[in-house]
Every structure is written in C-alpha cells, then in structure tokens.
N, CA, C and O atoms as a Tinker XYZ file with bonds, in Angstrom:
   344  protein
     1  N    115.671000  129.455000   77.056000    73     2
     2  CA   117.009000  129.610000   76.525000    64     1     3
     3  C    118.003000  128.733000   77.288000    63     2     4     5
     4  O    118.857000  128.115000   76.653000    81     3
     5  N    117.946000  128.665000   78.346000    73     3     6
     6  CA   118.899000  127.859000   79.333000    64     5     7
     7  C    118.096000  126.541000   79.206000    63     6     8     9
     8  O    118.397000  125.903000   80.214000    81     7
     9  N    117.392000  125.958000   78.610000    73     7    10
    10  CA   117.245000  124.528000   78.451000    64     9    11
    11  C    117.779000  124.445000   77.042000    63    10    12    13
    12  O    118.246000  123.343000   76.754000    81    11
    13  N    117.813000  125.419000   76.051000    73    11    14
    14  CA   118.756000  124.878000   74.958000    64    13    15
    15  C    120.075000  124.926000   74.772000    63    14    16    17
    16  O    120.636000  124.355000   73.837000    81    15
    17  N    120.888000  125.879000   75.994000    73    15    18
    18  CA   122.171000  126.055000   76.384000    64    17    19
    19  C    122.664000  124.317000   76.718000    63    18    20    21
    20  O    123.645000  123.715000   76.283000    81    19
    21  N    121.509000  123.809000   77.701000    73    19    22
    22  CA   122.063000  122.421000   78.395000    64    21    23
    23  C    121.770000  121.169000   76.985000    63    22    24    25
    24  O    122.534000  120.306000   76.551000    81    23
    25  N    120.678000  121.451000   76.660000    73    23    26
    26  CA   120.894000  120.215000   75.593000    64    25    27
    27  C    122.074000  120.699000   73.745000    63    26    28    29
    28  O    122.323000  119.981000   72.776000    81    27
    29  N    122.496000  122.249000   74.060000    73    27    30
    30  CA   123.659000  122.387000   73.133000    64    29    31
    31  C    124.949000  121.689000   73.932000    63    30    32    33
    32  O    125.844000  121.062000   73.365000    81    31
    33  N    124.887000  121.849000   74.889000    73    31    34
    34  CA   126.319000  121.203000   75.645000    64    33    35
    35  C    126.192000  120.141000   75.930000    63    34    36    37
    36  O    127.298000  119.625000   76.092000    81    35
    37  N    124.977000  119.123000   76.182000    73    35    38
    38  CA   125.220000  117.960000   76.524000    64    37    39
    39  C    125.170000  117.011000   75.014000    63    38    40    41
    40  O    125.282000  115.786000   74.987000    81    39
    41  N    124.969000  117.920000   73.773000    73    39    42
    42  CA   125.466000  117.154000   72.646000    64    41    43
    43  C    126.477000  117.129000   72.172000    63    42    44    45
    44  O    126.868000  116.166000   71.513000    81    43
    45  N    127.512000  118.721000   72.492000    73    43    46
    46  CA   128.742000  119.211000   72.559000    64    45    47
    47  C    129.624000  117.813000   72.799000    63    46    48    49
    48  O    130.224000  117.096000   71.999000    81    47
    49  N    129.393000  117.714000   74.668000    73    47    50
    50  CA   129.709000  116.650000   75.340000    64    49    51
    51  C    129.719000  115.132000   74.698000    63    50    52    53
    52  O    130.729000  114.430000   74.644000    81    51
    53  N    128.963000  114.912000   74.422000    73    51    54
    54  CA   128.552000  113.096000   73.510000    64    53    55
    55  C    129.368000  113.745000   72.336000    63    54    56    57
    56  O    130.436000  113.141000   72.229000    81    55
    57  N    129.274000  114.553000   71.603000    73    55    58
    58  CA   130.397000  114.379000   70.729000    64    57    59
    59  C    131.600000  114.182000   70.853000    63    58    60    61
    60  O    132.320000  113.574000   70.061000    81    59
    61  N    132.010000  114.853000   72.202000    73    59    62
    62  CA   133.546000  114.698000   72.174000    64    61    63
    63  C    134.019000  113.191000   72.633000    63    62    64    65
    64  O    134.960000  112.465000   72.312000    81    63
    65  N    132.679000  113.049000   73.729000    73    63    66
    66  CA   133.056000  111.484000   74.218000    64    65    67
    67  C    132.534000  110.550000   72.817000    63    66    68    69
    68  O    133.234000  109.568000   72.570000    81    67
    69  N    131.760000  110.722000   72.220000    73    67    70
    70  CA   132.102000  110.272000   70.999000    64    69    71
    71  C    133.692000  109.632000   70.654000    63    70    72    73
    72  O    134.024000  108.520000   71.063000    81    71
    73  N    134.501000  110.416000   69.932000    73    71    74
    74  CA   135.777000  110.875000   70.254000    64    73    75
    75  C    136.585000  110.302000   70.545000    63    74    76    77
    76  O    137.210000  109.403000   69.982000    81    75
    77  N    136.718000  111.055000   72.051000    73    75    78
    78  CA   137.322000  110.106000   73.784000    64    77    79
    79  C    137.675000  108.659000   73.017000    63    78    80    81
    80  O    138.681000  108.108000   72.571000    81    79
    81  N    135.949000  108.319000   73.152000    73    79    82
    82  CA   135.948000  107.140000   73.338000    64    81    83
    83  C    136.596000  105.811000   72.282000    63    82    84    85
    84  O    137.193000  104.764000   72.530000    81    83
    85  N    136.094000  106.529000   70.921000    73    83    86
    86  CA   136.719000  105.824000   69.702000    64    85    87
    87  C    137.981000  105.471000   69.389000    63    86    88    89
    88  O    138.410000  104.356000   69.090000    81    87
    89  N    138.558000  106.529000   69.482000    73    87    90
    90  CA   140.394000  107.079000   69.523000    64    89    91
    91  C    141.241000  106.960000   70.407000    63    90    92    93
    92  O    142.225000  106.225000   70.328000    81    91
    93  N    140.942000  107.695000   71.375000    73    91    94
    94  CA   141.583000  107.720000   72.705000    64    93    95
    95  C    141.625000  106.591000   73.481000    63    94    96    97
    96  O    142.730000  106.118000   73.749000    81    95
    97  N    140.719000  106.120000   73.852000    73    95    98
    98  CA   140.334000  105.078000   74.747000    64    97    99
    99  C    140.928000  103.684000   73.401000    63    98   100   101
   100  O    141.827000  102.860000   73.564000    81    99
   101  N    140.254000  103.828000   72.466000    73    99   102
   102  CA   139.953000  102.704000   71.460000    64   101   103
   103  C    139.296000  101.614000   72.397000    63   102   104   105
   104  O    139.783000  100.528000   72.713000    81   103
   105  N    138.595000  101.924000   72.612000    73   103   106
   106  CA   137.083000  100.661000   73.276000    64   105   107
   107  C    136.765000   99.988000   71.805000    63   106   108   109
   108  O    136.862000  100.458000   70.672000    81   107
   109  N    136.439000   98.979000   72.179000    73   107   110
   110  CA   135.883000   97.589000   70.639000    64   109   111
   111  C    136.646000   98.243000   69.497000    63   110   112   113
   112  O    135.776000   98.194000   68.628000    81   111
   113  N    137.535000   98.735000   69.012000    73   111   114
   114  CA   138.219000   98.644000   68.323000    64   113   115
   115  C    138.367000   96.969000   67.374000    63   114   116   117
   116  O    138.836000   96.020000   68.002000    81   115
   117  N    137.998000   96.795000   66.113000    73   115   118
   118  CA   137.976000   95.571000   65.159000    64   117   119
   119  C    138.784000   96.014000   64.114000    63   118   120   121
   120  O    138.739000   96.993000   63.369000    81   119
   121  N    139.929000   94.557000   64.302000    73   119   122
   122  CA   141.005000   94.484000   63.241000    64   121   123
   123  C    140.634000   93.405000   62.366000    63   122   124   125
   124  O    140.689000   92.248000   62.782000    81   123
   125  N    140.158000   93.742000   60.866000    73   123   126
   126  CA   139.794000   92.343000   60.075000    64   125   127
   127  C    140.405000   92.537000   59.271000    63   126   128   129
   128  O    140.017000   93.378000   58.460000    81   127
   129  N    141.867000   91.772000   59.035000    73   127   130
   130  CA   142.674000   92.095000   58.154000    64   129   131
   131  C    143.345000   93.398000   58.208000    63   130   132   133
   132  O    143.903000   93.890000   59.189000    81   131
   133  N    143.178000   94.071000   56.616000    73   131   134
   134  CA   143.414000   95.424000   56.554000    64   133   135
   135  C    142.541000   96.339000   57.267000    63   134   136   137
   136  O    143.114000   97.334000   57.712000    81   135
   137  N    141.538000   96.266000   57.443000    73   135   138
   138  CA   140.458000   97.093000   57.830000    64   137   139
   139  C    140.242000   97.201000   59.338000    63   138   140   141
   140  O    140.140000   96.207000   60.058000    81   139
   141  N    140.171000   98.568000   59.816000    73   139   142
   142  CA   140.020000   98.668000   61.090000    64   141   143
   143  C    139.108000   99.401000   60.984000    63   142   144   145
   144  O    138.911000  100.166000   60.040000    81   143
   145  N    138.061000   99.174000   62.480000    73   143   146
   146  CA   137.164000   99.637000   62.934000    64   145   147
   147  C    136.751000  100.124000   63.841000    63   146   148   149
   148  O    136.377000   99.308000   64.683000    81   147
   149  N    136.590000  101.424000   64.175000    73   147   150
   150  CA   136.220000  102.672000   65.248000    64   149   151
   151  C    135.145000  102.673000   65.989000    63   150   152   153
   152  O    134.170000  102.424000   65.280000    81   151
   153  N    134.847000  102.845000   67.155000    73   151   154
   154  CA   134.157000  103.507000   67.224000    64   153   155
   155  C    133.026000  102.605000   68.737000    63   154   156   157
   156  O    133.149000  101.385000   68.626000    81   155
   157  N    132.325000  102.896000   69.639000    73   155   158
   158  CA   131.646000  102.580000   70.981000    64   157   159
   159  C    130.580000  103.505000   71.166000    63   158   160   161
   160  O    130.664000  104.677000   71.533000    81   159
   161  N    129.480000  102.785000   70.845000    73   159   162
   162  CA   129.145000  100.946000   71.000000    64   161   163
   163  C    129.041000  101.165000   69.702000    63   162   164   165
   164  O    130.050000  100.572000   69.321000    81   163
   165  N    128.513000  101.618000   68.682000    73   163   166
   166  CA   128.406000  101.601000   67.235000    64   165   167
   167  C    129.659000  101.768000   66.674000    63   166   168   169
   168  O    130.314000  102.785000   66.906000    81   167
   169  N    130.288000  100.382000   65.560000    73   167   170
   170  CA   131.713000  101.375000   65.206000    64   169   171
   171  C    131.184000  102.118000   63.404000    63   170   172   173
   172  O    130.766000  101.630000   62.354000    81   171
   173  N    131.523000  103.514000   63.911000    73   171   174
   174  CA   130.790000  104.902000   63.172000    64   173   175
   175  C    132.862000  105.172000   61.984000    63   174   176   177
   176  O    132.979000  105.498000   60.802000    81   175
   177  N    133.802000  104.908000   62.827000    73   175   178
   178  CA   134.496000  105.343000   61.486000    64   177   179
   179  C    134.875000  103.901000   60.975000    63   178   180   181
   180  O    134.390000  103.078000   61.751000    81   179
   181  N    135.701000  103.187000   59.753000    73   179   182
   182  CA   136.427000  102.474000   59.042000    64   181   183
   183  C    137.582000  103.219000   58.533000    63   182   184   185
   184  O    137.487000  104.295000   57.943000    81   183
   185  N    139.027000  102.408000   58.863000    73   183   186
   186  CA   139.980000  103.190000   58.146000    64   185   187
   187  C    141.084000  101.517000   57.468000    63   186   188   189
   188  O    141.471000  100.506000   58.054000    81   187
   189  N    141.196000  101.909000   56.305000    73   187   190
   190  CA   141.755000  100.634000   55.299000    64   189   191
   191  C    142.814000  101.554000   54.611000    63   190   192   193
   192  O    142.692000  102.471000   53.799000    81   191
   193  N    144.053000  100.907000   55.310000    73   191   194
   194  CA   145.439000  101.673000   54.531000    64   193   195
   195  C    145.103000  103.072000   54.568000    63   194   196   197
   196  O    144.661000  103.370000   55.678000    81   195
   197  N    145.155000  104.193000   53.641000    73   195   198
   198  CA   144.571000  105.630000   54.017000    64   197   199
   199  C    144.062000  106.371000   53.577000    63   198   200   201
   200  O    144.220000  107.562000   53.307000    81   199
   201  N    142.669000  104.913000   53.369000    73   199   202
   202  CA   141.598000  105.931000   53.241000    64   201   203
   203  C    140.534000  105.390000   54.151000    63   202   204   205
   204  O    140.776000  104.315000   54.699000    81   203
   205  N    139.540000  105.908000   54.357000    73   203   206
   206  CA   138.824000  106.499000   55.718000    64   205   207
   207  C    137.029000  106.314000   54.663000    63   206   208   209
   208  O    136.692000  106.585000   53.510000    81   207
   209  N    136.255000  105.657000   56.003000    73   207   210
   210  CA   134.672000  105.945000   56.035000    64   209   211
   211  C    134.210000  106.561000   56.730000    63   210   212   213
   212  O    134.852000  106.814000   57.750000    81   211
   213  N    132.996000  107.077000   56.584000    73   211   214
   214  CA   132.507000  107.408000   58.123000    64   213   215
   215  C    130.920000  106.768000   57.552000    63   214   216   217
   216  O    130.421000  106.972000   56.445000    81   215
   217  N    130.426000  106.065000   58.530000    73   215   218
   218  CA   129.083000  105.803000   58.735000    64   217   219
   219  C    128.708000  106.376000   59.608000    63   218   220   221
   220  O    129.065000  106.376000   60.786000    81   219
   221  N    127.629000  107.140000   58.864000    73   219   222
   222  CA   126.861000  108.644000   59.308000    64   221   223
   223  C    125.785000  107.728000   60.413000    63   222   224   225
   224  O    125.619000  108.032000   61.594000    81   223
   225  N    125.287000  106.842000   59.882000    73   223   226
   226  CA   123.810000  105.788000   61.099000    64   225   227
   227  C    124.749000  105.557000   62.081000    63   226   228   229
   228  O    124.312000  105.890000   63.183000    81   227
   229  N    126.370000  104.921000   62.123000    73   227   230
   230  CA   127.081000  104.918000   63.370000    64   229   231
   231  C    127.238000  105.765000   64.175000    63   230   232   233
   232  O    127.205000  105.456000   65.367000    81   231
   233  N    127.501000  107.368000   63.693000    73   231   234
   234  CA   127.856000  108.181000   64.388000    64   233   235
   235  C    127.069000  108.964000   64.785000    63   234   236   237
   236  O    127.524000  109.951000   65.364000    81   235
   237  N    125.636000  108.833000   64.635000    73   235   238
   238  CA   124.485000  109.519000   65.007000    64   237   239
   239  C    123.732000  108.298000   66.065000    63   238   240   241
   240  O    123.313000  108.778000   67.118000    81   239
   241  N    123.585000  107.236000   65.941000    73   239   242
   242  CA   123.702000  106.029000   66.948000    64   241   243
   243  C    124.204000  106.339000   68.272000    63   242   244   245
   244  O    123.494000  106.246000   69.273000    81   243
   245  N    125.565000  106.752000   68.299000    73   243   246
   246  CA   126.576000  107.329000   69.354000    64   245   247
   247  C    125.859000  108.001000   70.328000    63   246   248   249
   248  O    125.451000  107.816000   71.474000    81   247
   249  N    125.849000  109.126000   69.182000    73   247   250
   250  CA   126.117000  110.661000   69.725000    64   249   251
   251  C    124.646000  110.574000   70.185000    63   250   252   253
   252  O    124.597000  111.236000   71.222000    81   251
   253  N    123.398000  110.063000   69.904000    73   251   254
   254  CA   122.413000  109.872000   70.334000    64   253   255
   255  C    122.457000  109.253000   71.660000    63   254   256   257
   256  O    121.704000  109.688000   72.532000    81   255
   257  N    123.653000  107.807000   72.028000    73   255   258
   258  CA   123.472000  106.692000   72.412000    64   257   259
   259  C    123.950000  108.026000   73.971000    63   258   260   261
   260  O    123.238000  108.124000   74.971000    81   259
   261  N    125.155000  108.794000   73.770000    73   259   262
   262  CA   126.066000  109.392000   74.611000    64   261   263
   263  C    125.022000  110.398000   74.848000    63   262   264   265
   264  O    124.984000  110.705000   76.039000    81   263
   265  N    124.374000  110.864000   74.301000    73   263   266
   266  CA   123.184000  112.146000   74.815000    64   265   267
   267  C    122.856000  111.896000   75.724000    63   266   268   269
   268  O    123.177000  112.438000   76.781000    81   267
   269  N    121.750000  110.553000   75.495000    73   267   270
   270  CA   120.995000  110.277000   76.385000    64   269   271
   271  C    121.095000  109.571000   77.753000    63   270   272   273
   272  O    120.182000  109.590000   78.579000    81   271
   273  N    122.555000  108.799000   77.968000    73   271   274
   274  CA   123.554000  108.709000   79.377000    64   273   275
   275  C    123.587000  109.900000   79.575000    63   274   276   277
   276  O    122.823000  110.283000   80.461000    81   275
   277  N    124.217000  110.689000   79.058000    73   275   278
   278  CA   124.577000  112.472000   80.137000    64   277   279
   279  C    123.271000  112.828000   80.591000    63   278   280   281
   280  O    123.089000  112.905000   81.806000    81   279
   281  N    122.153000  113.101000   79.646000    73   279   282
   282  CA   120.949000  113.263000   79.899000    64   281   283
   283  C    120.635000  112.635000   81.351000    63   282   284   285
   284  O    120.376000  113.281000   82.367000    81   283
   285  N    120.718000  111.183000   81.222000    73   283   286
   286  CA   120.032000  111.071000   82.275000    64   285   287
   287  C    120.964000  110.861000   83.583000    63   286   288   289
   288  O    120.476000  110.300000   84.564000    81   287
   289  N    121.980000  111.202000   83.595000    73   287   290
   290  CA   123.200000  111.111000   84.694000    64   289   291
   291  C    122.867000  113.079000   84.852000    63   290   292   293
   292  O    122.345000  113.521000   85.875000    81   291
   293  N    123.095000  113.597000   84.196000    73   291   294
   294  CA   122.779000  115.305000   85.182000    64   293   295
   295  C    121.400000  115.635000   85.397000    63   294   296   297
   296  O    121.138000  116.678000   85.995000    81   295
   297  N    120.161000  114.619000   84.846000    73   295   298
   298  CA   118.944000  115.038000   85.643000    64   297   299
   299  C    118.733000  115.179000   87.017000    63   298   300   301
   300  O    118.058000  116.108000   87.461000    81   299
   301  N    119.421000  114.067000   87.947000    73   299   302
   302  CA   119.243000  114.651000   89.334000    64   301   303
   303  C    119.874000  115.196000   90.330000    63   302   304   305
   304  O    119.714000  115.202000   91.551000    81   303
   305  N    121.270000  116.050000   88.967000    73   303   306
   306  CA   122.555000  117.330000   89.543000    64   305   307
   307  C    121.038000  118.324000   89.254000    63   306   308   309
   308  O    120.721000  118.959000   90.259000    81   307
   309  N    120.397000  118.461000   88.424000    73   307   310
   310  CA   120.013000  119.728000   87.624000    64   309   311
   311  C    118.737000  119.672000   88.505000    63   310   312   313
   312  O    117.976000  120.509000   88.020000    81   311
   313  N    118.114000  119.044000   89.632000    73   311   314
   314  CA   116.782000  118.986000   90.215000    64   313   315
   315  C    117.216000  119.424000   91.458000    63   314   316   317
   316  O    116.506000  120.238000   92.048000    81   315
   317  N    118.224000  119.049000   91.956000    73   315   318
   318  CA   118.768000  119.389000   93.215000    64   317   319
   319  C    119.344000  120.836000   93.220000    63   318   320   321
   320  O    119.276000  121.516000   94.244000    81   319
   321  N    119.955000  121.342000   91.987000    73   319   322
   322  CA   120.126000  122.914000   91.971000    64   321   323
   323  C    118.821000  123.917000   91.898000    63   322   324   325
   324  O    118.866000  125.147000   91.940000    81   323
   325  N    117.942000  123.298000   91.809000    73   323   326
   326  CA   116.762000  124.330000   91.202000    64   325   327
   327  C    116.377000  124.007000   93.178000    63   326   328   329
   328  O    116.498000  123.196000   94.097000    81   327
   329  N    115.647000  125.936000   92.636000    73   327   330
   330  CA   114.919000  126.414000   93.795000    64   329   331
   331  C    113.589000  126.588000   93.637000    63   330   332   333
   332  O    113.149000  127.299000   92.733000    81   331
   333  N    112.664000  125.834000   94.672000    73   331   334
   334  CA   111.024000  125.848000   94.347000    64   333   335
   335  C    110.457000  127.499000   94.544000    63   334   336   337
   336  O    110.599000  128.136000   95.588000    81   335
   337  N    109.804000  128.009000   93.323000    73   335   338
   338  CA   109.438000  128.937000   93.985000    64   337   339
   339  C    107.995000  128.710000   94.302000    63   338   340   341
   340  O    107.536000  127.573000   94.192000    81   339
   341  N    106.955000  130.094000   94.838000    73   339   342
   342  CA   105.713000  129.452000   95.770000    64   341   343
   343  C    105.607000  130.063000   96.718000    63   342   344
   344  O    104.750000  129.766000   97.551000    81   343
C-alpha cells in the first residue's frame, strides 16, 4: 500500500510540475504567428486566439518524462530512510 501511496504522489507531483512548468515558468514556450505553444520538454497544450488543444501524446510524454526524474531523484531519500531488518 505505501508503494502505491509514493507512486500516487510522485504522479500527483509530475502533474503539477507538469503545470509549474508550462505556465508558470513558460520554459520553450513557441510563438508562430497566432499560435502559441505550451508546454516542457513536449509542448502538450496549443492555444490560437481562444480556442485551446491539448495533445494527449504531449501530455502523457511529460507527465511520464516528470515521473521518472522524481522517481529517480527520491530513490536514494527513500533507501536511506528504510531500516534493515535481520
């Protein structure tokens, strides 16, 4: 149960930096013309005057891409908390 607690929150997490990162930050942000484009490293939204895409392969790209950094950045918080038993 507590290994699906950590991989519900560390997708939680990539989503929001998802997010963060698109909006907030606007990292690679592409202006072609009318059309702007969202989104690091995959750009996942398009917005043209006001109306709006979302490319679903972009934003699963991401949120995959952001999993698997957290993933492997709290593997050796999460080895150093554990106690050997024995």
């Amino acid at each position: 149960m507590k290994v699906l607690r950590s991989k519900l929150f560390l997708l939680l997490l990539s989503f929001l930096l998802t997010i963060v990162f698109s909006f907030i930050f606007q990292l690679w942000v592409i202006v072609d013309g009318d059309y702007i484009y969202y989104g690091f490293p995959a750009q996942w939204f398009h917005l043209y005057g006001d109306k709006y895409n979302v490319k679903i392969l972009g934003l699963l790209f991401n949120l995959s891409f952001y999993f698997l950094i957290l993933r492997w950045l709290f593997k050796p918080i999460n080895k150093q908390g554990q106690v050997k038993k024995g």
